[in-house]
VOTORTOR-475835 format. One record per atom (N, C-alpha, C): residue in three letters; x, y, z. Coordinates in steps of 0.1 Angstrom, whole numbers, plus 2048, in hexadecimal, padded with zeros to 3 digits. Example, Ala and Ser with C-alpha at 12.3 -4.5 7.8 and 13.67 -1.06 7.14 Angstrom:
// residues 2
Ala8847C784EAla87B7D384EAla8847DF84ESer8807EA847Ser8897F5847Ser88180084F
This chain:
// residues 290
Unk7DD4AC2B2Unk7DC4B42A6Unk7E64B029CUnk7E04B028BUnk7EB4B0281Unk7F94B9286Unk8054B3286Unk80C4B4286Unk80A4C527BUnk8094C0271Unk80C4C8263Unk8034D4264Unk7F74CE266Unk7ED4DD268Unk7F14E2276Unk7F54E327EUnk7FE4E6289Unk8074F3286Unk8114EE281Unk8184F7272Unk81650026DUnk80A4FC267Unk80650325BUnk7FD513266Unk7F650C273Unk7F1516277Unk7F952027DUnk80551C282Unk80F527289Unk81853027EUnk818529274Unk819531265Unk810540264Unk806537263Unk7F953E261Unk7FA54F26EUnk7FE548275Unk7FC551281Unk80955D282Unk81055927BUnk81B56227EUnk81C56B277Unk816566267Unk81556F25EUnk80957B25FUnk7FF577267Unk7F3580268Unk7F8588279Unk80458527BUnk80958D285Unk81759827EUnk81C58F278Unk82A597272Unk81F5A0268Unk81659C261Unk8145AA256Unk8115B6259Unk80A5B9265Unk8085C9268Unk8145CE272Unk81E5C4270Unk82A5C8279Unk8355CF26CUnk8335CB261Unk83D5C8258Unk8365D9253Unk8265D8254Unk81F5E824EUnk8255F2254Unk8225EF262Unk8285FD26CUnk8385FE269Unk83E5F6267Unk84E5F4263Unk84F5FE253Unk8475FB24CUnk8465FD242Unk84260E242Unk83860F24CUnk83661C24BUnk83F62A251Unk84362425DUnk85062E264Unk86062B259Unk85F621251Unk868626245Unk86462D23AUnk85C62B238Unk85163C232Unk855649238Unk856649245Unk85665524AUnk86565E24FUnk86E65424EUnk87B65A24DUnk88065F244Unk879664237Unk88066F22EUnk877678232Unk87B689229Unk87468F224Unk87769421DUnk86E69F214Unk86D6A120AUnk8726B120CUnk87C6B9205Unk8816C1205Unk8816C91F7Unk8746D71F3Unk87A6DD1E0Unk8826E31E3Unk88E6E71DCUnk89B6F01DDUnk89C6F51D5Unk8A67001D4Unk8AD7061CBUnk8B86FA1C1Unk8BB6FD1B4Unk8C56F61ACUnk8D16F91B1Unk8D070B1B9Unk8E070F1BEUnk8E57021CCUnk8DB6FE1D1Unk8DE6F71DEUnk8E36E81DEUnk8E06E61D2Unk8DF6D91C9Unk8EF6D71C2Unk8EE6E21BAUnk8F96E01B2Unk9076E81B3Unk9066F21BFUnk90D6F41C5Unk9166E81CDUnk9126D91D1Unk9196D11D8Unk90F6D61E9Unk9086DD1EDUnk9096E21F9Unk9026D41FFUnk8F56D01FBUnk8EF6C21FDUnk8F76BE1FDUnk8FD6B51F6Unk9056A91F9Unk90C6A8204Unk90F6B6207Unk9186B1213Unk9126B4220Unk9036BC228Unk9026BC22EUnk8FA6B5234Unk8F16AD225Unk8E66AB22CUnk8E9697233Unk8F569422DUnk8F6685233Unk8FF687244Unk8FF696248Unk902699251Unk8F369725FUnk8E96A1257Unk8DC69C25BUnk8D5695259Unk8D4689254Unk8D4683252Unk8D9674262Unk8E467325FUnk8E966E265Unk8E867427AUnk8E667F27CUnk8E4682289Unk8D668028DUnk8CB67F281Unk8BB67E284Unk8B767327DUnk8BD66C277Unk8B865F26DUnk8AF664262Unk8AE671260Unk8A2678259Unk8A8676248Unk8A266D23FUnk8AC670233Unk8A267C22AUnk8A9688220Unk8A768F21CUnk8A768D20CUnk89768E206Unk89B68B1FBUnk89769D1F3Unk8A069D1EDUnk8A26AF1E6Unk8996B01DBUnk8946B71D2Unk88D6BC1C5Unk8926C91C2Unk89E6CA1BCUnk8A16D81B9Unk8996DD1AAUnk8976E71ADUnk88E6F21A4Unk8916FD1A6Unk88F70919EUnk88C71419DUnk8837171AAUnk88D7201B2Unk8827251BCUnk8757261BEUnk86E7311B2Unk85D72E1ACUnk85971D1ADUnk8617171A6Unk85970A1A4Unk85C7011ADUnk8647031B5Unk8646FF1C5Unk8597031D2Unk8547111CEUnk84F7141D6Unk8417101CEUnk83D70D1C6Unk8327071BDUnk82D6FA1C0Unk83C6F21BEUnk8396E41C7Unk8356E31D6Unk83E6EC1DAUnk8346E91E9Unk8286EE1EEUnk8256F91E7Unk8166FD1E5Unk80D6EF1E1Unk8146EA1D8Unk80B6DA1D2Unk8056CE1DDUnk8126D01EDUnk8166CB1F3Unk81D6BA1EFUnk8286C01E7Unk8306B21E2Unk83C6B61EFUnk83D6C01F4Unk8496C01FCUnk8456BE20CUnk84D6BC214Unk84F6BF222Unk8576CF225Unk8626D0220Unk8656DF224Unk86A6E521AUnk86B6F1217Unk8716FB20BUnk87C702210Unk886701206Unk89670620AUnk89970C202Unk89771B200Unk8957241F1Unk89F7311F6Unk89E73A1EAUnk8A57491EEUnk8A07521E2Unk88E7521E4Unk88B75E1E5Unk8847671EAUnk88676F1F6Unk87F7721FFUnk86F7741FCUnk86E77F1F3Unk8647821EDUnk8587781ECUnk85C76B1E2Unk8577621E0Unk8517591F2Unk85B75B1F6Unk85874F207Unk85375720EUnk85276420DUnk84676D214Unk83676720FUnk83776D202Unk82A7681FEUnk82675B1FDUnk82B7511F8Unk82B743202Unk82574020DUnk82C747218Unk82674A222Unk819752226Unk81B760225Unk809766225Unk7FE75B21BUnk803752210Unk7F474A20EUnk7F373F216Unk7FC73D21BUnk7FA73222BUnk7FD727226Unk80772321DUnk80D71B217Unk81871521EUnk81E722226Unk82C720233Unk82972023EUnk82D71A247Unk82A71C252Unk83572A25CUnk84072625AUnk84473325EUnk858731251Unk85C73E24EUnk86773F248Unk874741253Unk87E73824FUnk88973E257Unk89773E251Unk8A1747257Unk8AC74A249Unk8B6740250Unk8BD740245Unk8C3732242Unk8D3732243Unk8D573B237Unk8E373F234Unk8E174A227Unk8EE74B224Unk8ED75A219Unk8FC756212Unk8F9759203Unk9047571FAUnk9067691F5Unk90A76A1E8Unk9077721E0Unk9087721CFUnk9007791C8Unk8FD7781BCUnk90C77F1B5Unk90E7781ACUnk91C7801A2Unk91677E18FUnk91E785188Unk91A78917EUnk92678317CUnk925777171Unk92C774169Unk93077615DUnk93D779153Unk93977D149Unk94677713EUnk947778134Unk951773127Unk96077C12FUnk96C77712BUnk97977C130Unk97B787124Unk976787117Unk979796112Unk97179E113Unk96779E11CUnk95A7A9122Unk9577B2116Unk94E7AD10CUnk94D7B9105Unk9437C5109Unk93C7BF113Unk9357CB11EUnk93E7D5123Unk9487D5127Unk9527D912CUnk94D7DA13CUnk94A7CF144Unk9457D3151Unk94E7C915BUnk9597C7159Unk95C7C115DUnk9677C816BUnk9637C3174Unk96D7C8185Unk9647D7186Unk9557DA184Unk94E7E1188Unk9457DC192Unk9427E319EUnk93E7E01A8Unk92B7E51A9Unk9257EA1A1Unk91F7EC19FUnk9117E4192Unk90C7DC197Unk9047D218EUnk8FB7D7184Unk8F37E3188Unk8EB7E917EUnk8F27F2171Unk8FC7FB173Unk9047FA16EUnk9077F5160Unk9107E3169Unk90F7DB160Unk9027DA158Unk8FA7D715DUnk8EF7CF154Unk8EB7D8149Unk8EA7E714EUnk8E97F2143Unk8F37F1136Unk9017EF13BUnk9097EC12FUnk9097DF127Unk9047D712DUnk9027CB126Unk8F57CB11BUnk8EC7D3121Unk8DC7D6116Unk8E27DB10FUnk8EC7EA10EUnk8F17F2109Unk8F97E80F9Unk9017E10FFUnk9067DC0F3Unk9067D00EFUnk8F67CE0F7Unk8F17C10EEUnk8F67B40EFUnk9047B10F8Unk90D7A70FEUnk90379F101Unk9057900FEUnk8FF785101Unk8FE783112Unk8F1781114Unk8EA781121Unk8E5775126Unk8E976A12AUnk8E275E12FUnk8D776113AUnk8CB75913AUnk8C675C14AUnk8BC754148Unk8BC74C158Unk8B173F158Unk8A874014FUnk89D748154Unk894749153Unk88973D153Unk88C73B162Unk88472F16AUnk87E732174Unk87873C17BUnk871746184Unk87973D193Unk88473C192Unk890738199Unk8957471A5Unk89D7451B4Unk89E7501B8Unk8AB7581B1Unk8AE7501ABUnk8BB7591A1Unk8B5762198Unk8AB75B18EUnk89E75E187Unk89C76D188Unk891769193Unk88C77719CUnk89478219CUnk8A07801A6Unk8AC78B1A7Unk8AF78E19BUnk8B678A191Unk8B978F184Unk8B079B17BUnk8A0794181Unk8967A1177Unk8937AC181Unk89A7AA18EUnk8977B6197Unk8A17BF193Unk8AD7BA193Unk8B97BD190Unk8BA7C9182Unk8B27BF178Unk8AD7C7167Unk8A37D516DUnk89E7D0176Unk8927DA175Unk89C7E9181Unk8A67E9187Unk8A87EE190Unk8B37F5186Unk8BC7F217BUnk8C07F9174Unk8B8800169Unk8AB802169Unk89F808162Unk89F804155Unk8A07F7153Unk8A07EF146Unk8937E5147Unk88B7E713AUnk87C7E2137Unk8817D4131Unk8857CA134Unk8857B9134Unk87D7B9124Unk86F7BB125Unk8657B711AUnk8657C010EUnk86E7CB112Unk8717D6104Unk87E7D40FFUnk8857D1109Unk8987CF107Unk89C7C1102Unk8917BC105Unk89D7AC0FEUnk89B7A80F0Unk8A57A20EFUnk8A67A10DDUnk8B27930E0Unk8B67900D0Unk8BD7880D1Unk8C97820DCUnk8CD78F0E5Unk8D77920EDUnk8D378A0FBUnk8C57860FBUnk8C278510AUnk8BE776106Unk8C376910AUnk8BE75910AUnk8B575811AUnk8AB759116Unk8A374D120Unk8A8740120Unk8AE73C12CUnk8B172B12DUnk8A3724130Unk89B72A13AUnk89572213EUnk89B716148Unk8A8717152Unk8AE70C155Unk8B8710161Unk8B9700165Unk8C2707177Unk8CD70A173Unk8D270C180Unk8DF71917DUnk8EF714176Unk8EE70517BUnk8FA6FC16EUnk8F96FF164Unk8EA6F715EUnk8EA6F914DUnk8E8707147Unk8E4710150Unk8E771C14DUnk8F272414BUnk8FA721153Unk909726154Unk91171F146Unk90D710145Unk91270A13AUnk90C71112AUnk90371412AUnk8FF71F120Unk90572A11DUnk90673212AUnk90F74012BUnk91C73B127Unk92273212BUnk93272C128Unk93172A114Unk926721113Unk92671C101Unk92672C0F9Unk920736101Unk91C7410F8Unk92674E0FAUnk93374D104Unk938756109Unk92E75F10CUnk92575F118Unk91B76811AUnk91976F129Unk91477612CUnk91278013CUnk90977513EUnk90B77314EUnk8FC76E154Unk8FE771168Unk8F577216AUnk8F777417BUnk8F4766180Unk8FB75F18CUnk8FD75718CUnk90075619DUnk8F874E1A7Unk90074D1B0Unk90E74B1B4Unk91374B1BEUnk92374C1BEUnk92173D1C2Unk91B7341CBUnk91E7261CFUnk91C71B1C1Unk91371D1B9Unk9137181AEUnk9217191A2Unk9257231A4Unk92E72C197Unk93D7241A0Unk93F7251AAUnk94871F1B4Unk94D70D1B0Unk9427071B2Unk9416F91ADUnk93E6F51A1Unk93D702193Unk939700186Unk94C6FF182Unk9496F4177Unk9556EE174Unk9596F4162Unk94F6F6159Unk9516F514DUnk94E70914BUnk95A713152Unk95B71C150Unk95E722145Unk96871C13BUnk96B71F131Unk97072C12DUnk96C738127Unk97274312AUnk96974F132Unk96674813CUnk95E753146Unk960752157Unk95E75D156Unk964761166Unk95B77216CUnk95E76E17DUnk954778181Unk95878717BUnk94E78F17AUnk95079C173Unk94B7A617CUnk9417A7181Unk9397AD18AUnk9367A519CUnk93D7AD1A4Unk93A7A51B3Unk9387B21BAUnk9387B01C7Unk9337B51D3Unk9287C11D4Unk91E7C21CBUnk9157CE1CDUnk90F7C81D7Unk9077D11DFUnk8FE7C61EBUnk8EF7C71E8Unk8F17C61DBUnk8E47C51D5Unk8E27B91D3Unk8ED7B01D0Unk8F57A01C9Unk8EE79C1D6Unk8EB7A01E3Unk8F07961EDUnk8DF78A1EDUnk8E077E1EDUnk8DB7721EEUnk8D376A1FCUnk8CE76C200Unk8C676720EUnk8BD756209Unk8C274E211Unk8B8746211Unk8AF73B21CUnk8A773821AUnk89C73A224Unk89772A225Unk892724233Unk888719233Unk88071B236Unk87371222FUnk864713237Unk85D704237Unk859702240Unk8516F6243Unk8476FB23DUnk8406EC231Unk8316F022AUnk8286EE238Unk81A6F3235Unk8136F623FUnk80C6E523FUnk80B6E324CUnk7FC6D824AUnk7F26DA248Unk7EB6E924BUnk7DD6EA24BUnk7DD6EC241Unk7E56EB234Unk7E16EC227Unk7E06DE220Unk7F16D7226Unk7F06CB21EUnk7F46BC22CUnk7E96BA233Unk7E76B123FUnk7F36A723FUnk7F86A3231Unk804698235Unk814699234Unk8146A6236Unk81F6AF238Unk8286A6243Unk8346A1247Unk83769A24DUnk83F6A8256Unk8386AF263Unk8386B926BUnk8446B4271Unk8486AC27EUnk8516A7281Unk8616A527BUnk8606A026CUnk86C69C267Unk86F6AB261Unk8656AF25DUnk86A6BF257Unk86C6C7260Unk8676C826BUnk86F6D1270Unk8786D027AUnk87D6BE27BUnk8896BE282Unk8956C0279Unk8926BF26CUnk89E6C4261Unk89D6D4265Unk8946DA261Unk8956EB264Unk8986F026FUnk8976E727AUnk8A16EB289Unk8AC6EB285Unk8B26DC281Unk8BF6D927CUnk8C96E4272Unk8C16E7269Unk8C26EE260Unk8C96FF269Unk8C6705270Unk8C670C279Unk8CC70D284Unk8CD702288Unk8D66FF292Unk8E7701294Unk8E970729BUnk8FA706299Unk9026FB295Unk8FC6EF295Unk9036E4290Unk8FF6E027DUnk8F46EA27DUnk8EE6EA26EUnk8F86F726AUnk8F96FF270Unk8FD70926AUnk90F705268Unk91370226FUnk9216FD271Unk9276F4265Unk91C6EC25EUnk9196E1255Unk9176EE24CUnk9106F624DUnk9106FF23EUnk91E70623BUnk92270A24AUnk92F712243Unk93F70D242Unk93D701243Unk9486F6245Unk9486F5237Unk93E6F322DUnk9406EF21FUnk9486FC217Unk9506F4214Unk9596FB209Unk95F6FB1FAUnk95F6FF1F2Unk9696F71E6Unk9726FD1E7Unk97E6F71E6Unk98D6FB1EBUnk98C7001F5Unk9927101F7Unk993717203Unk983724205Unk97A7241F9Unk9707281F7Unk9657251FFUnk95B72D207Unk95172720BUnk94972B203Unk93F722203Unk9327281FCUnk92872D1FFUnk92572C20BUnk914732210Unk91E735224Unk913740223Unk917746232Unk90B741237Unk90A73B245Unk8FE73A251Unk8FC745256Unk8F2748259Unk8EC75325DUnk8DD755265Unk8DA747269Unk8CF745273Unk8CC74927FUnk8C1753285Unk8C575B28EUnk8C975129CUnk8C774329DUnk8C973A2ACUnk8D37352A8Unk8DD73A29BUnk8EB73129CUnk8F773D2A1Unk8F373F2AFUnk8FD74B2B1Unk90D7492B2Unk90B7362B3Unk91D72F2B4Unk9227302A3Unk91A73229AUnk92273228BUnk91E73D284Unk927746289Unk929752282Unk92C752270Unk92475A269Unk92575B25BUnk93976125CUnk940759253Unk94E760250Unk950768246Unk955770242Unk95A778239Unk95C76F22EUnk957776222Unk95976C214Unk96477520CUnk96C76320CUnk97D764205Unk97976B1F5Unk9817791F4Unk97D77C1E7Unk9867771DE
């Protein structure tokens, strides 16, 4: 036989052997991410960055994030662009669920909501423990009011919040109330540019840098308090749901060694999010440094 065609056929051969080797190669690297919609608080709080190259690294699983507004997180994965949802608003991940969009919700950890406001308070609410209250005096005197308004779980809380101090949102606002329409940084950066009130997670407000002259004004009602939740999107809705990788992050996630990774994160001596998953009975939620 030609030497050369000899060659050319074991060429031939290797490559019609290496190509569906190089596919399946190709495809199980496909399959080690997933797709995760979040919260902006989970995001820009710093909490991702630091836990997830933890899981990452014990499952090879890499985690790609899409922070949004809770609503439009829980929107996307209705779309099925996601693998799991990592949100905090109960309300919302109920109903998520009863349309069979979730397969099952489970709690995660818990922050709490604070009311930020300008250092010469012209609301006068400042070191009041009581949020509706506040909010009443802030309609009252017309004090500039930031708020997403991105059907976000901060979003949500804040018009439950309006509605719970018996204040009508669609009769009451006037110049005094800014729709951002935006996550909870560029929001806060708004409330900072306008010396303005805004409610604001505490893990975000923690890791927000460009305070300027604002500081917490309103804390501890336990109306503030913050829950947040995971759910695996369902497959019988959206078949290419990657079942496996998502819910070995939401074990993780849960897990005393996930949970340990949530409450380990700190800025300075601050923590930011308490664990609180009912199978992480080794990492107790701690008391938050006031």
């Amino acid at each position: 036989m030609n030497p050369a065609f000899s060659s050319l056929r074991r060429l031939l051969l290797a490559a019609a052997v290496s190509a569906p080797l190089a596919a399946t190669l190709s495809a199980h690297a496909a399959d080690d991410f997933i797709t995760v919609s979040s919260t902006t608080s989970t995001e820009q709080s710093g909490l991702f960055n630091f836990i997830l190259p933890i899981f990452s690294k014990d499952s090879g699983i890499k985690v790609r994030v899409v922070a949004l507004g809770t609503g439009q997180a829980l929107d996307m994965a209705r779309r099925g662009d996601a693998d799991v949802v990592f949100v905090h608003d109960k309300v919302a991940e109920e109903k998520f669920i009863a349309e069979g969009f979730g397969v099952k919700r489970q709690e995660v950890m818990y922050n709490d909501f604070i009311l930020i406001g300008p250092k010469d308070d012209p609301a006068k609410v400042a070191g009041g423990k009581d949020i509706t209250e506040a909010l009443k005096k802030i309609e009252a005197a017309k004090a500039q009011f930031v708020s997403r308004g991105d059907k976000s779980g901060t979003h949500a809380a804040e018009l439950r919040l309006w509605k719970l101090a018996g204040i009508d949102l669609d009769k009451a606002k006037g110049p005094w109330y800014k729709d951002t329409g935006s996550g909870m940084g560029p929001a806060l950066n708004s409330a900072a540019a306008m010396n303005g009130y805004i409610l604001a997670d505490r893990g975000t407000w923690l890791s927000f840098k460009n305070r300027q002259n604002l500081s917490i004004v309103v804390e501890g009602d336990k109306r503030l308090f913050n829950q947040y939740g995971v759910i695996l999107v369902n497959p019988a809705k959206h078949p290419h749901v990657k079942v496996a990788a998502g819910q070995k992050f939401i074990d993780w996630i849960v897990s005393p060694a996930g949970q340990r990774a949530i409450a380990a994160y700190k800025i300075g001596d601050d923590q930011l999010f308490f664990p609180n998953a009912e199978q992480a009975a080794e990492a107790k939620p701690v008391a938050r440094k006031k």
